[in-house]
PQR file of N, CA, C, O and H, with PARSE charges and radii, in Angstrom:
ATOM      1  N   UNK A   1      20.989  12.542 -67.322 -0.4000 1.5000
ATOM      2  CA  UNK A   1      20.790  13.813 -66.669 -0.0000 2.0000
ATOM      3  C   UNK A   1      19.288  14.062 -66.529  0.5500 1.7000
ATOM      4  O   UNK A   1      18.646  13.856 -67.559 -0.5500 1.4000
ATOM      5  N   UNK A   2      18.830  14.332 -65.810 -0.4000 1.5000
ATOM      6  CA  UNK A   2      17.161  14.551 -65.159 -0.0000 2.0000
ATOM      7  C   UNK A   2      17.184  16.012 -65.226  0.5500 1.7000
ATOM      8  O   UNK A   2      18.068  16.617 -64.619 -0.5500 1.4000
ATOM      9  H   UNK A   2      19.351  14.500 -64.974  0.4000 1.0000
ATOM     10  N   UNK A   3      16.241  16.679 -65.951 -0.4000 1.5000
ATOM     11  CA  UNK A   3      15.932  17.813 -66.021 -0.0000 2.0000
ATOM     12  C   UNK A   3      14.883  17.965 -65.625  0.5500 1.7000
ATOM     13  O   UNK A   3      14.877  18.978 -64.925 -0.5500 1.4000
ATOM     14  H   UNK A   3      15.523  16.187 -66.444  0.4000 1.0000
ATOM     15  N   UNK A   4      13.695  17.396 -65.687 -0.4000 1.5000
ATOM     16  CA  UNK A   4      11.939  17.283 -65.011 -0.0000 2.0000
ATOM     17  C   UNK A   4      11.502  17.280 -66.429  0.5500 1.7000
ATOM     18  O   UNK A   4      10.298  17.499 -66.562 -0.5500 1.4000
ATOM     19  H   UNK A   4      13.699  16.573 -66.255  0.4000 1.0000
ATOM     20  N   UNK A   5      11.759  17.206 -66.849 -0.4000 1.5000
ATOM     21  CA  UNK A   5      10.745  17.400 -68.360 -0.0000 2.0000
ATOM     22  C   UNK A   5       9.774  16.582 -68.709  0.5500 1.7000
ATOM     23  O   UNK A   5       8.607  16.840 -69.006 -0.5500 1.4000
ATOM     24  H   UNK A   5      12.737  17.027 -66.741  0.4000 1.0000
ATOM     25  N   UNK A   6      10.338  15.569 -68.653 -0.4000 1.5000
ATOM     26  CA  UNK A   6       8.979  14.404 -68.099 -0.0000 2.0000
ATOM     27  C   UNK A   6       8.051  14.136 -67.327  0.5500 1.7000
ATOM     28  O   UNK A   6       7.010  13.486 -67.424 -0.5500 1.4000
ATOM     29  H   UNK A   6      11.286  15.359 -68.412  0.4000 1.0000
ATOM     30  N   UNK A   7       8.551  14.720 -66.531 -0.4000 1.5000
ATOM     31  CA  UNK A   7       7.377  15.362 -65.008 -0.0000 2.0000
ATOM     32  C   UNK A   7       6.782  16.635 -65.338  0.5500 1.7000
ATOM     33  O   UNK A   7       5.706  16.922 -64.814 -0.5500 1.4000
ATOM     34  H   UNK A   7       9.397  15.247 -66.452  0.4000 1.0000
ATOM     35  N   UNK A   8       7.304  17.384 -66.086 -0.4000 1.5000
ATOM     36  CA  UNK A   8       6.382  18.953 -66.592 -0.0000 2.0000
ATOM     37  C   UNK A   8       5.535  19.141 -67.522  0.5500 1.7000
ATOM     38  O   UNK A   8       4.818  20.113 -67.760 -0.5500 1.4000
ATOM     39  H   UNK A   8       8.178  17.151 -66.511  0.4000 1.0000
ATOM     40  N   UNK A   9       5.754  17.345 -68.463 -0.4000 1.5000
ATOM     41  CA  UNK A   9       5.110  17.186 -69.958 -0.0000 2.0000
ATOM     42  C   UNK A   9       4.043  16.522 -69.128  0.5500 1.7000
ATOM     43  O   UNK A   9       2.964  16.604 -69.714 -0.5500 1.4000
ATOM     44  H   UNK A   9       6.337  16.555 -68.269  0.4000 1.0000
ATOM     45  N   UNK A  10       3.965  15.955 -68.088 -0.4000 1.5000
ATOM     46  CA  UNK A  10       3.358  14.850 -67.550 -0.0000 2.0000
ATOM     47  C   UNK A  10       2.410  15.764 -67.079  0.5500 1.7000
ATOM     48  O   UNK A  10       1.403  15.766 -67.788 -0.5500 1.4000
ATOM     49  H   UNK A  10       4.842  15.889 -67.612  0.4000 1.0000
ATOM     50  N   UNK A  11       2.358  16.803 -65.818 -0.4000 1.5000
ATOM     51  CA  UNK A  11       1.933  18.071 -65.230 -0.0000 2.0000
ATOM     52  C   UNK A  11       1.146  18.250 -66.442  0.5500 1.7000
ATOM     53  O   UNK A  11       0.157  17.528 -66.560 -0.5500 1.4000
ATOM     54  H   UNK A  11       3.176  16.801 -65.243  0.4000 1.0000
ATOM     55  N   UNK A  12       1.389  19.014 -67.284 -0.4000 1.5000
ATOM     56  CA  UNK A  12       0.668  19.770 -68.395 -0.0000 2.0000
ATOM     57  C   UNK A  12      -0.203  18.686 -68.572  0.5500 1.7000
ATOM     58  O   UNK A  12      -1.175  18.987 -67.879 -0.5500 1.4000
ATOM     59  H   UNK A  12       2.193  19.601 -67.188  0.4000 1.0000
ATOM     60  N   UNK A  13      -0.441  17.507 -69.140 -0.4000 1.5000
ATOM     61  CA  UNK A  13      -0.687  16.413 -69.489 -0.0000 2.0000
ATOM     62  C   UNK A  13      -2.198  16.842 -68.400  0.5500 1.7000
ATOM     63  O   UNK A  13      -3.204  17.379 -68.862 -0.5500 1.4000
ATOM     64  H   UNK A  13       0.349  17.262 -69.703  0.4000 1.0000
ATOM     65  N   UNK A  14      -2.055  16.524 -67.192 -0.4000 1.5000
ATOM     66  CA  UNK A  14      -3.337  16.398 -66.095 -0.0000 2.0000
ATOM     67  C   UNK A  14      -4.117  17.584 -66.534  0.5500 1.7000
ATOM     68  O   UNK A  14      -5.320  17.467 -66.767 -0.5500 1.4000
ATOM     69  H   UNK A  14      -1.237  16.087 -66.818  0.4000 1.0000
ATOM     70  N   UNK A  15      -3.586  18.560 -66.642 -0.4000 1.5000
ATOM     71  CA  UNK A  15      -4.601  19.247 -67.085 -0.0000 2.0000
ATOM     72  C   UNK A  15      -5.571  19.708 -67.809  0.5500 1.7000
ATOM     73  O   UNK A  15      -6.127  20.801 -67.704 -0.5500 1.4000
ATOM     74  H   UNK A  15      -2.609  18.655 -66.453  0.4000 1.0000
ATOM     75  N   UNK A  16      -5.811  18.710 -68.683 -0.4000 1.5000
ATOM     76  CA  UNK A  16      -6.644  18.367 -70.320 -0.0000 2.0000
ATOM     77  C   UNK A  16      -7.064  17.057 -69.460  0.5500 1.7000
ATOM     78  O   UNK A  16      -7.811  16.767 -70.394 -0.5500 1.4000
ATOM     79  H   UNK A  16      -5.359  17.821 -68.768  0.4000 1.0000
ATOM     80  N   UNK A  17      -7.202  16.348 -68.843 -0.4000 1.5000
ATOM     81  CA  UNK A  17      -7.314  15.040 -68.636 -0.0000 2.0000
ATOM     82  C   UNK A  17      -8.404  14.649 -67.840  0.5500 1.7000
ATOM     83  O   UNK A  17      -8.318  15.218 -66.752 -0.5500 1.4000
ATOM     84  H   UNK A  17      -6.595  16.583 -68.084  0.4000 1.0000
ATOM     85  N   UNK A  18      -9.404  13.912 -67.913 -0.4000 1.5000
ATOM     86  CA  UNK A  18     -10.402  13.335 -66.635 -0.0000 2.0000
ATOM     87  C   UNK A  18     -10.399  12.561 -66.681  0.5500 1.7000
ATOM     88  O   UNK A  18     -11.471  12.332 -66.122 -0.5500 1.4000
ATOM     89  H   UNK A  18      -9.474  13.450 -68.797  0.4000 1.0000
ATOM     90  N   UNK A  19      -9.859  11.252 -67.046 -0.4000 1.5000
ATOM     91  CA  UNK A  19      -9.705   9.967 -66.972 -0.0000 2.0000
ATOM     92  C   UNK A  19      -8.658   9.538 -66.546  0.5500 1.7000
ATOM     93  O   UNK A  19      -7.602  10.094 -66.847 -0.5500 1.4000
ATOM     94  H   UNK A  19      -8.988  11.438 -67.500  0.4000 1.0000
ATOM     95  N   UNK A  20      -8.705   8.188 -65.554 -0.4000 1.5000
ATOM     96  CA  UNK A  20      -7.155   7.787 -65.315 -0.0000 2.0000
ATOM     97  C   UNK A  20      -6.276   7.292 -66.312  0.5500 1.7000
ATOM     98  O   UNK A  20      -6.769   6.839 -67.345 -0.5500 1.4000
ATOM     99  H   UNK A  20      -9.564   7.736 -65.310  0.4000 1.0000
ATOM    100  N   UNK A  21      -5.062   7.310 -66.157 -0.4000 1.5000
ATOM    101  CA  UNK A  21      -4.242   6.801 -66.580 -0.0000 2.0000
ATOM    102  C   UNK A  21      -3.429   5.193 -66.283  0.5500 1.7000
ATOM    103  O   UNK A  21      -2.861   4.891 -65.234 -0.5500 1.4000
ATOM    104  H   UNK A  21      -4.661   7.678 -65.318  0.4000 1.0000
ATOM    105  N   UNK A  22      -3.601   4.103 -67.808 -0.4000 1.5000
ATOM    106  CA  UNK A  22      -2.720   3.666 -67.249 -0.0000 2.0000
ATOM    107  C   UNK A  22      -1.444   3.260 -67.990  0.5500 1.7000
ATOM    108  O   UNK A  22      -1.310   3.452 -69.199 -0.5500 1.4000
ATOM    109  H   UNK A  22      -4.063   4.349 -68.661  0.4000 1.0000
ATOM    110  N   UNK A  23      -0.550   2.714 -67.247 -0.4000 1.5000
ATOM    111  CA  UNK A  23       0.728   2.329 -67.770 -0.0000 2.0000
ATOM    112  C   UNK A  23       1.625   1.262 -67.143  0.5500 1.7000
ATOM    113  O   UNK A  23       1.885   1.121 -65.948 -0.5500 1.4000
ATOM    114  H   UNK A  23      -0.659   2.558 -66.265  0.4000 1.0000
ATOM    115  N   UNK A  24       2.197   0.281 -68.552 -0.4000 1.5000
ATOM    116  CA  UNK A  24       2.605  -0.684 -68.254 -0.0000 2.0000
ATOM    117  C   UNK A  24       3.781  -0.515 -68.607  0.5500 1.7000
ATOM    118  O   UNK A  24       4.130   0.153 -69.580 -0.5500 1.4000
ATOM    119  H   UNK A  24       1.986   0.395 -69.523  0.4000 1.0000
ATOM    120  N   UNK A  25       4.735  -1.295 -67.601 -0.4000 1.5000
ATOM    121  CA  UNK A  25       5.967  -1.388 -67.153 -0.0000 2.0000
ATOM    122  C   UNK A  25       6.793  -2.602 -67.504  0.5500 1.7000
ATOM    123  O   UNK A  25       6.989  -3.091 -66.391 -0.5500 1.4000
ATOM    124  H   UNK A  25       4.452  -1.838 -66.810  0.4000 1.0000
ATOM    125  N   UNK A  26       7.373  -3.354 -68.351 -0.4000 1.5000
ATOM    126  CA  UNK A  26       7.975  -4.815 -68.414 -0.0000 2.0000
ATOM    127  C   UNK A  26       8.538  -5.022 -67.040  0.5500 1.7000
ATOM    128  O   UNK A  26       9.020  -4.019 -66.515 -0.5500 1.4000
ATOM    129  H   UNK A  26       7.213  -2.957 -69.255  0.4000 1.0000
ATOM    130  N   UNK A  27       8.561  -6.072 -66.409 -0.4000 1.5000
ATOM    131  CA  UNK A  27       9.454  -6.615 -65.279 -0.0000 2.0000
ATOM    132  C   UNK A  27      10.591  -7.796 -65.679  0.5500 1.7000
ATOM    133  O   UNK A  27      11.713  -8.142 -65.310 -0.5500 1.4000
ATOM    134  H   UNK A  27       8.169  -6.887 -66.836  0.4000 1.0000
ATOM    135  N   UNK A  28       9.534  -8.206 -66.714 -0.4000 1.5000
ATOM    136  CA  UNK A  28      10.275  -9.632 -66.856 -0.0000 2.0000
ATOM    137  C   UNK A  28      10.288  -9.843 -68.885  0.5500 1.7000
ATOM    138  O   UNK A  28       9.176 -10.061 -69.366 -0.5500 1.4000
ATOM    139  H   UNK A  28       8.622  -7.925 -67.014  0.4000 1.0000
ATOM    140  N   UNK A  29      11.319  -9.778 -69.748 -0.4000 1.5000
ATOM    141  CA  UNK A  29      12.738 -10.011 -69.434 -0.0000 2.0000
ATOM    142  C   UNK A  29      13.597  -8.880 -68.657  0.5500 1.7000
ATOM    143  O   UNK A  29      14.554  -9.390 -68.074 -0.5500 1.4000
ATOM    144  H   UNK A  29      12.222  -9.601 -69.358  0.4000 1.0000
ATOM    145  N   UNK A  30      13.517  -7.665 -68.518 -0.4000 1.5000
ATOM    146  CA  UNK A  30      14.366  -6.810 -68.641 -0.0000 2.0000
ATOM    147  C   UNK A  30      14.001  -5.581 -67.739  0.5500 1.7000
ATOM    148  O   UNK A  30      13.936  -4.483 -68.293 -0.5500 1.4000
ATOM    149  H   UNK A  30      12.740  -7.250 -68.992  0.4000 1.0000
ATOM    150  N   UNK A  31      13.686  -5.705 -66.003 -0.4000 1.5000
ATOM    151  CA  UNK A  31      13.496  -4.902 -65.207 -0.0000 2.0000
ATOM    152  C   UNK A  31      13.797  -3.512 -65.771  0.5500 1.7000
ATOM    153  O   UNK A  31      14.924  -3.231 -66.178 -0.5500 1.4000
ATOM    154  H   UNK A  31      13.739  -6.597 -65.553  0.4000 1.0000
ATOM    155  N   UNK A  32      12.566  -2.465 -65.795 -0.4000 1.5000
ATOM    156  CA  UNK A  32      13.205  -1.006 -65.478 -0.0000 2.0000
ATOM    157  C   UNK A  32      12.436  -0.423 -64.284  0.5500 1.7000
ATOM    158  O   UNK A  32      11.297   0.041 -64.328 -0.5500 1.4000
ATOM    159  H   UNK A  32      11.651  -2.693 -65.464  0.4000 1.0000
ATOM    160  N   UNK A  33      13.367  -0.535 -63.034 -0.4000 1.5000
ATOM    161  CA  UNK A  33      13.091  -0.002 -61.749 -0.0000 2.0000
ATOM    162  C   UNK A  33      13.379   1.453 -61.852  0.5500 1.7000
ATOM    163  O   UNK A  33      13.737   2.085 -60.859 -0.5500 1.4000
ATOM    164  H   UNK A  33      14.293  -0.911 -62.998  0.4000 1.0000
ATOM    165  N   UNK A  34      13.232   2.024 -63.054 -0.4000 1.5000
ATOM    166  CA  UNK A  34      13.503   3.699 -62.883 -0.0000 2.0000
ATOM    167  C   UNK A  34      12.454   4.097 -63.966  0.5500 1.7000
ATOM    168  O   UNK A  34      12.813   5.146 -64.500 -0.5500 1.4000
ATOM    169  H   UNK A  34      12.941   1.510 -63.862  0.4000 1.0000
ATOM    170  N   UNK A  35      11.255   3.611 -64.487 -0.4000 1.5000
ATOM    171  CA  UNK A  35      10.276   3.747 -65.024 -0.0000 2.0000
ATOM    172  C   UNK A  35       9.083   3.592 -63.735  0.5500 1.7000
ATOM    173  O   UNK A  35       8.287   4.485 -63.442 -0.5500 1.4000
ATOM    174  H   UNK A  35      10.964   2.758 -64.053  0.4000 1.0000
ATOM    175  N   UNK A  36       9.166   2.350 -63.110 -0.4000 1.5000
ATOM    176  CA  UNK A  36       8.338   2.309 -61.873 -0.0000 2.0000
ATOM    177  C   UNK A  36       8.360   3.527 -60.765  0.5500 1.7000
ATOM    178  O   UNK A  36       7.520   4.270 -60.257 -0.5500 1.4000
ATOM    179  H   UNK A  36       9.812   1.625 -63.348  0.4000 1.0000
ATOM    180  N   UNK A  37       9.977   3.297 -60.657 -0.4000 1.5000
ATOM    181  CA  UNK A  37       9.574   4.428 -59.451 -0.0000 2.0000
ATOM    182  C   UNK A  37       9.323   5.774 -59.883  0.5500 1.7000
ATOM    183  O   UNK A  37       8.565   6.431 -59.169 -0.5500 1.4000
ATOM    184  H   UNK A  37      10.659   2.694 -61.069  0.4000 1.0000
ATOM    185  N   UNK A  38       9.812   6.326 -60.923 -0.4000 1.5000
ATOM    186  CA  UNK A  38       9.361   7.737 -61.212 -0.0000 2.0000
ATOM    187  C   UNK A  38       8.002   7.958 -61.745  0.5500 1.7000
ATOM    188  O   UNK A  38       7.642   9.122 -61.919 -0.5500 1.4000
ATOM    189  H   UNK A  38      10.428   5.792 -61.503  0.4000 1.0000
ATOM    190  N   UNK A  39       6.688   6.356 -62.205 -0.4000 1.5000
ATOM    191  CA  UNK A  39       5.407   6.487 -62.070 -0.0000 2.0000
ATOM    192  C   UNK A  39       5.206   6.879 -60.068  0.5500 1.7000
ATOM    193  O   UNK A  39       4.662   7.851 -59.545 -0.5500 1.4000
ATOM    194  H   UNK A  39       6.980   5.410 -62.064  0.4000 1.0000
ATOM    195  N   UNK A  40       5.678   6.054 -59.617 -0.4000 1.5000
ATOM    196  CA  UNK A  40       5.138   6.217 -57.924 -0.0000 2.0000
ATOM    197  C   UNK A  40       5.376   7.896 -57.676  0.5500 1.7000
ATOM    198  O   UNK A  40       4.552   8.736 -57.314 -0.5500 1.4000
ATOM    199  H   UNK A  40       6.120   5.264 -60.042  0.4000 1.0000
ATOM    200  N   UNK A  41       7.021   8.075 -58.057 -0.4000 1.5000
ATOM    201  CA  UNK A  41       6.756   9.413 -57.910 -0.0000 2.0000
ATOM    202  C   UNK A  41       5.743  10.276 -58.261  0.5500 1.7000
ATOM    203  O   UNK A  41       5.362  11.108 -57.437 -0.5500 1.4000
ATOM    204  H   UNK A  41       7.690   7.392 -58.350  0.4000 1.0000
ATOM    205  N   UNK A  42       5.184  10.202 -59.496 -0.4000 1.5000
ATOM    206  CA  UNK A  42       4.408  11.101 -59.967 -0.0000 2.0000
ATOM    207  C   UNK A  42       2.738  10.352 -59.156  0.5500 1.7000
ATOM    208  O   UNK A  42       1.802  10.959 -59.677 -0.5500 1.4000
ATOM    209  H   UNK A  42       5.493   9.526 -60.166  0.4000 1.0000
ATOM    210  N   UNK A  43       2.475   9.832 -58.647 -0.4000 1.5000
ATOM    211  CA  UNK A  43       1.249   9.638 -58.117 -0.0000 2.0000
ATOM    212  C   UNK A  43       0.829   7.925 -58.670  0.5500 1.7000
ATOM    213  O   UNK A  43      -0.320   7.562 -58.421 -0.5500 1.4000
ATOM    214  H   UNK A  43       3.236   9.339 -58.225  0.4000 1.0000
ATOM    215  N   UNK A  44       1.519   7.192 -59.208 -0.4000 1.5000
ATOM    216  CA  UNK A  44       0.400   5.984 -59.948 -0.0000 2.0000
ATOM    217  C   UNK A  44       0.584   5.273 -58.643  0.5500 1.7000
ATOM    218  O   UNK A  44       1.393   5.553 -57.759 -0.5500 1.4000
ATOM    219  H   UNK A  44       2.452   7.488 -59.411  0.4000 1.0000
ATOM    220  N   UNK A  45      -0.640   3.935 -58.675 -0.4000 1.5000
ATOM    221  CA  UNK A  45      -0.795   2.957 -58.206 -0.0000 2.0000
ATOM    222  C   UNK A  45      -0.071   2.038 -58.611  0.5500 1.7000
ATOM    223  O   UNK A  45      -0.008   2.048 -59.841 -0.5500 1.4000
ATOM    224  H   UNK A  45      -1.298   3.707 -59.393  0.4000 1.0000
ATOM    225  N   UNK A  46       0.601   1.115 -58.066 -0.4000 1.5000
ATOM    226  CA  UNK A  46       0.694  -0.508 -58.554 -0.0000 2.0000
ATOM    227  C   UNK A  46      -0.448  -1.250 -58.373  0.5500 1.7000
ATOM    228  O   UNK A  46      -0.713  -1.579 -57.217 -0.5500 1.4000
ATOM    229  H   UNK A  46       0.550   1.107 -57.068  0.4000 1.0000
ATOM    230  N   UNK A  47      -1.336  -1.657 -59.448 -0.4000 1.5000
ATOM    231  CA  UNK A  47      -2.444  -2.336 -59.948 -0.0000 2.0000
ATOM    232  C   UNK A  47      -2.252  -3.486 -59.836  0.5500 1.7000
ATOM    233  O   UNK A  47      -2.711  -3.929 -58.783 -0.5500 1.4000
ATOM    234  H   UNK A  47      -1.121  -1.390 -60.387  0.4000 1.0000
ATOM    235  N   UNK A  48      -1.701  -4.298 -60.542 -0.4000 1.5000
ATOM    236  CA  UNK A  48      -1.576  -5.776 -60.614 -0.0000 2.0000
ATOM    237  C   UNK A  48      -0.492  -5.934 -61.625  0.5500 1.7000
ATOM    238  O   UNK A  48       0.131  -5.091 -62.271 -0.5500 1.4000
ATOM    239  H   UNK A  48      -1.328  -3.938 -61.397  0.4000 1.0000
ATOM    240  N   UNK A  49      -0.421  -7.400 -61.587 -0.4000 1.5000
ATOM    241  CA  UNK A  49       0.928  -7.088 -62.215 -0.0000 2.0000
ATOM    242  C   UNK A  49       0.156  -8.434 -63.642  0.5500 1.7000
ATOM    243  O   UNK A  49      -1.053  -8.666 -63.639 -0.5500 1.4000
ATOM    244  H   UNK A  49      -0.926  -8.085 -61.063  0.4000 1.0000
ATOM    245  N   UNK A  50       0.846  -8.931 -64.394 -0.4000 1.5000
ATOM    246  CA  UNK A  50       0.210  -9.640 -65.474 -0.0000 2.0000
ATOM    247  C   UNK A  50       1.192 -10.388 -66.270  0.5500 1.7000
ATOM    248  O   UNK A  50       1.990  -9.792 -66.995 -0.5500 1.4000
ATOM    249  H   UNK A  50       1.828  -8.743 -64.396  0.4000 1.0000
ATOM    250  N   UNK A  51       1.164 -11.898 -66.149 -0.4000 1.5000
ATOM    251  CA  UNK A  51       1.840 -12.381 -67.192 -0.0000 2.0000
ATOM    252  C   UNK A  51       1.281 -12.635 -68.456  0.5500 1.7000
ATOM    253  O   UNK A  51       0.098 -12.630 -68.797 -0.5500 1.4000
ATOM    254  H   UNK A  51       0.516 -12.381 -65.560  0.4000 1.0000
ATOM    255  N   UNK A  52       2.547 -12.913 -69.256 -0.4000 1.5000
ATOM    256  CA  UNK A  52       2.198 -13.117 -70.709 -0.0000 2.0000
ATOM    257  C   UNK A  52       3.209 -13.766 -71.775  0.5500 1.7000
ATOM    258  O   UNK A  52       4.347 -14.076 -71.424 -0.5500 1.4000
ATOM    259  H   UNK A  52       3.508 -12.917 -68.980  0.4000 1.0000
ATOM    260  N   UNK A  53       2.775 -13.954 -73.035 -0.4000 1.5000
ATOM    261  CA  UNK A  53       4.565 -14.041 -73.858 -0.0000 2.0000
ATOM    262  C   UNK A  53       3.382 -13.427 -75.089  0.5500 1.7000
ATOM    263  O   UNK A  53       2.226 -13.037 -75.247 -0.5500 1.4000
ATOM    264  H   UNK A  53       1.850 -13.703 -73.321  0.4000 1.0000
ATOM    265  N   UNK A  54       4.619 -13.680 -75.733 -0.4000 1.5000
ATOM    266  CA  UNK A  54       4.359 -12.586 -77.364 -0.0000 2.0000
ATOM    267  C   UNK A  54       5.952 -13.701 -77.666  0.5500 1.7000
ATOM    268  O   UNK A  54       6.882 -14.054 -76.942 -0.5500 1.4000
ATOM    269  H   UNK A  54       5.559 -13.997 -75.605  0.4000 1.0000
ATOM    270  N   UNK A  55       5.501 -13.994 -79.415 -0.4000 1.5000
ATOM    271  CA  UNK A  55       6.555 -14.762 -80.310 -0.0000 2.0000
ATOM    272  C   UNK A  55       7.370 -15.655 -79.283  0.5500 1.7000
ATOM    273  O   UNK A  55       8.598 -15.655 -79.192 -0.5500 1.4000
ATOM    274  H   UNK A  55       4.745 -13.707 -80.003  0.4000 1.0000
ATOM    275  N   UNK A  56       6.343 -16.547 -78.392 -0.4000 1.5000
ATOM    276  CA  UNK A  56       7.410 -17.719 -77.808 -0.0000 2.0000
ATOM    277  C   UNK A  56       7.991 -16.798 -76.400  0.5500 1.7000
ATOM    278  O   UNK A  56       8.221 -17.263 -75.284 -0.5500 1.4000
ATOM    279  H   UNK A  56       5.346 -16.547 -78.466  0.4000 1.0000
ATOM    280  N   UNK A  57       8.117 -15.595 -76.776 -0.4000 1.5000
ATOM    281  CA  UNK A  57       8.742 -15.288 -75.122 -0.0000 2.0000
ATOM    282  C   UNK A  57       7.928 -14.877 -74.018  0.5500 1.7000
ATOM    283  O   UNK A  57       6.844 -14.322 -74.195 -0.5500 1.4000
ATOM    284  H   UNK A  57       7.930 -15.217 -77.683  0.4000 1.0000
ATOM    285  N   UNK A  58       8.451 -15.151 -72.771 -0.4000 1.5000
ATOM    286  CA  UNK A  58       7.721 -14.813 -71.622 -0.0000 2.0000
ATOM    287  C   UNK A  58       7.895 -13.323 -71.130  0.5500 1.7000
ATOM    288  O   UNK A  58       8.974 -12.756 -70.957 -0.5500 1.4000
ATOM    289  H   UNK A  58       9.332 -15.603 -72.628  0.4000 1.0000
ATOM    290  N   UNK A  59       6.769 -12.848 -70.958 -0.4000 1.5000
ATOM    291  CA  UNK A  59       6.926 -11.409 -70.489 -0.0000 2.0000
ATOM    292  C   UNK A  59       6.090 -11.206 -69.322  0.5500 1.7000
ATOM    293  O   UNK A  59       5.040 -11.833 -69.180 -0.5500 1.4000
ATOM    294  H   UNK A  59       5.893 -13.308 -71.099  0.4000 1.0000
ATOM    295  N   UNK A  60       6.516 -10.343 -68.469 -0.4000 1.5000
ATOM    296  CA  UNK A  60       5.933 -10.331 -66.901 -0.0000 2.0000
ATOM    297  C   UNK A  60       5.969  -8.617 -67.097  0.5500 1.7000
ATOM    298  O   UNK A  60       6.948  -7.962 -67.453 -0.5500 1.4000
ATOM    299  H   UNK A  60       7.369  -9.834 -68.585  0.4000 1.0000
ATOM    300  N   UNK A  61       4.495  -8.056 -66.729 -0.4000 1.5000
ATOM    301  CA  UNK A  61       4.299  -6.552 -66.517 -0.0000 2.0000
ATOM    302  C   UNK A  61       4.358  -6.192 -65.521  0.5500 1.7000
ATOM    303  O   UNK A  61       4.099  -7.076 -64.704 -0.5500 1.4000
ATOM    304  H   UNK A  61       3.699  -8.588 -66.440  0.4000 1.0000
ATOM    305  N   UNK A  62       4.633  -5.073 -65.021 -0.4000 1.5000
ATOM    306  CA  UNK A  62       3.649  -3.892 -63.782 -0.0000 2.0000
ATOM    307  C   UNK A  62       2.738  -3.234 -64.641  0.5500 1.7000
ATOM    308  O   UNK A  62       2.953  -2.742 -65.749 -0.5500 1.4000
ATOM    309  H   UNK A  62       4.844  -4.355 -65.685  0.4000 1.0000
ATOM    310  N   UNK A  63       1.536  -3.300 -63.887 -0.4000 1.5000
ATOM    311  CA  UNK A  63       0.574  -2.118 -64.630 -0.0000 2.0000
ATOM    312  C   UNK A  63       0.369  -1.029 -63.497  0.5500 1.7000
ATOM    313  O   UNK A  63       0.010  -1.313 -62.355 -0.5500 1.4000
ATOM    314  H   UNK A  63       1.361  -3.699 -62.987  0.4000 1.0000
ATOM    315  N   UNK A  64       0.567  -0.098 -63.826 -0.4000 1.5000
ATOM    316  CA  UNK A  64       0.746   1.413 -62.986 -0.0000 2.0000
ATOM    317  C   UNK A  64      -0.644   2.202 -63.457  0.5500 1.7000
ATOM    318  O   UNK A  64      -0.758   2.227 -64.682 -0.5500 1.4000
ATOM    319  H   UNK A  64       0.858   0.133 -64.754  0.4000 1.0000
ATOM    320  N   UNK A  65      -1.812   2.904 -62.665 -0.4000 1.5000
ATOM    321  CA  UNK A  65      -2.863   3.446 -62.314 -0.0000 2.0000
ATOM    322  C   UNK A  65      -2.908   4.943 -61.799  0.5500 1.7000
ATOM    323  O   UNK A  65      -3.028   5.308 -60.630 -0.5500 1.4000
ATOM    324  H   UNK A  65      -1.719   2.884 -61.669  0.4000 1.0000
ATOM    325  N   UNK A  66      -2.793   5.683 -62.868 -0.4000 1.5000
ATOM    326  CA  UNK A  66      -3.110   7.114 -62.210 -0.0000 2.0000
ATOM    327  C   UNK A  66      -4.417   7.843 -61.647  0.5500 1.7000
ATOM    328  O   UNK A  66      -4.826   8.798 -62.308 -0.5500 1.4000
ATOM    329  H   UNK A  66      -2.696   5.386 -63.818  0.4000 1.0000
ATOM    330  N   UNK A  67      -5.027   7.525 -60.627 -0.4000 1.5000
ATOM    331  CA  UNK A  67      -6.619   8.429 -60.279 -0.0000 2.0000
ATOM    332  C   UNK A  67      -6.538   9.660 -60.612  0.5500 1.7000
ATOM    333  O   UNK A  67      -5.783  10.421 -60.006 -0.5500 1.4000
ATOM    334  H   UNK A  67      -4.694   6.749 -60.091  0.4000 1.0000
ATOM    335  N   UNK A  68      -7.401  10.111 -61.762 -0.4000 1.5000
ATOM    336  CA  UNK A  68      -7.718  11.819 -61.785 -0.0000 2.0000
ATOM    337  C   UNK A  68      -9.060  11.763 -60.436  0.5500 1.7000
ATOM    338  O   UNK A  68     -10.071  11.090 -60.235 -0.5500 1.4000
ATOM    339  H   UNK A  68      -8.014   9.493 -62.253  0.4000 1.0000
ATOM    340  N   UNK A  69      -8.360  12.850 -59.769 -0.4000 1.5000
ATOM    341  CA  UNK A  69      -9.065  13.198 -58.801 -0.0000 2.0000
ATOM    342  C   UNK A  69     -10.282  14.185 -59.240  0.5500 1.7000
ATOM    343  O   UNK A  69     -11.065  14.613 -58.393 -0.5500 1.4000
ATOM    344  H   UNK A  69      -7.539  13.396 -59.932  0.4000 1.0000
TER
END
C-alpha cells in the first residue's frame, strides 16, 4: 500500500540539505525496478551503473544522483 511517506520523509529531507544525493540500487542478483523508478520519480539521475562481487558473488548496481539545485 503506498501512502507517500517516503516521498514526504524524502521532501522534508531536501530541506536541511545542499549536497547531492546518492543512491545505489542492486540490479544484479535481484532486480528492484520499484526502488529505481520511484528514485526517477522523485528527481535522481541514472549515473552509471557499476560492477562488482562481495564473498565470491557477482553484484551489478544502478547508482542514482540527486542535484540540489
Amino acid at each position: 500500500m503506498r501512502s507517500g511517506v517516503g516521498t514526504a520523509i524524502f521532501n522534508e529531507m531536501l530541506l536541511n540539505l545542499d549536497v547531492p544525493i546518492v543512491s545505489f540500487i542492486v540490479e544484479v542478483p535481484l532486480t528492484n525496478k520499484a526502488s529505481a523508478k520511484w528514485h526517477e520519480h522523485l528527481g535522481f539521475d541514472l549515473a552509471a551503473t557499476c560492477d562488482g562481487d562481495y564473498k565470491g558473488k557477482k553484484f551489478k548496481w544502478w547508482i542514482y544522483i540527486f542535484w540540489i539545485d
